[in-house]
Residue, then its C-alpha position, 0 to 999 in steps of 0.5 A: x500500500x505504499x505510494x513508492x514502486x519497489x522493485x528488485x532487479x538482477x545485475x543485468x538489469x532484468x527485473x525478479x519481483x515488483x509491487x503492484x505499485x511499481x507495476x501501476x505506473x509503468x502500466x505492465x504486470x509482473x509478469x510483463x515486468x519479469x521479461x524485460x529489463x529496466x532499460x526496456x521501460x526507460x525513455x530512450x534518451x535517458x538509457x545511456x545514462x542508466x545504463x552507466x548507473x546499471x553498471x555502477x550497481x554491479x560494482x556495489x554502487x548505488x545512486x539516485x536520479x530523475x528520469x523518464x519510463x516509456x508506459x506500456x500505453x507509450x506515454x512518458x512518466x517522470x520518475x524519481x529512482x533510488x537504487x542501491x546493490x544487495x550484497x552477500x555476506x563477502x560484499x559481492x553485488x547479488x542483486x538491486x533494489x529499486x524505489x521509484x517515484x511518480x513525479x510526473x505531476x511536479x515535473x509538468x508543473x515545473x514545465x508550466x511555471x517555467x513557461x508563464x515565466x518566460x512569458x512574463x519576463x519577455x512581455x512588453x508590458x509591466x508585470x509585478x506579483x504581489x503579496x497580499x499586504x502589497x510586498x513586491x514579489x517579481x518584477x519584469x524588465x518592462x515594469x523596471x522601464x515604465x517605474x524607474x525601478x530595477x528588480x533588485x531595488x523594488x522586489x521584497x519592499x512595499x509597493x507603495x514607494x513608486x507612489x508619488x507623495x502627492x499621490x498617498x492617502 
């Protein structure tokens, strides 16, 4: 019932047992899974790099990334991994454990905040965000042109400075 994929995988990469969580979101059974090796289900431009990671873990390594699996119905899910190497009791790599996370929701958000702010940053017309007692959040190039007023100089202060004095109530 938890929330994270786990895994277990052999040194090839092939995956032995997974919980119905990790089988949820790739979208395959177990026994789809037991064929198939995690570099199957990885998005083809992050396989160069897990298959680096792979290799690690078959020297007792272990390591942590963000990266993208191919669902089984094609589409991509943004997943973050941790994975280290079982060893036996000599300290000779027998296997790994994986733990995997959906972070599709987040990564799409970052998508969409990067985007607004761009849009916002090559706007021609003045933009500013607010806190609700009037602070100074952002600032774009166009407010500093029409307000006289650099990002640096205006953002954390209160709004109220670009008044003028015989604007005030």
């Amino acid at each position: 019932q938890t929330t994270a994929g786990i895994s277990v995988i052999d040194l090839s990469g092939r995956f032995m047992v997974a919980n119905q969580r990790h089988c949820d979101i790739t979208g395959y059974s177990l026994e789809e899974l037991r064929t198939m090796t995690v570099i199957d289900i990885t998005h083809p431009d992050d396989r160069p790099q897990s298959g680096d990671l792979l290799h690690g873990l078959k020297k007792g390594g272990s390591y942590q990334l963000e990266k993208r699996f191919m669902r089984k119905d094609g589409r991509i899910v943004w997943i973050h991994v941790s994975s280290t190497a079982v060893l036996d009791e000599n300290g000779k790599p027998q296997c790994a454990l994986g733990v995997v996370l959906d972070i599709t929701e987040r990564k799409n958000a970052e998508r969409t905040n990067a985007h607004l702010a761009a849009l916002v940053a090559s706007s021609g017309d003045a933009i500013k965000s607010l806190t609700l007692d009037g602070t100074v959040l952002t600032w774009n190039s166009a407010a500093e042109q029409l307000f006289g007023y650099s990002a640096a100089e205006i953002v954390g202060k209160p709004l109220d400075v670009i008044v003028p004095a015989d604007r005030e109530q």
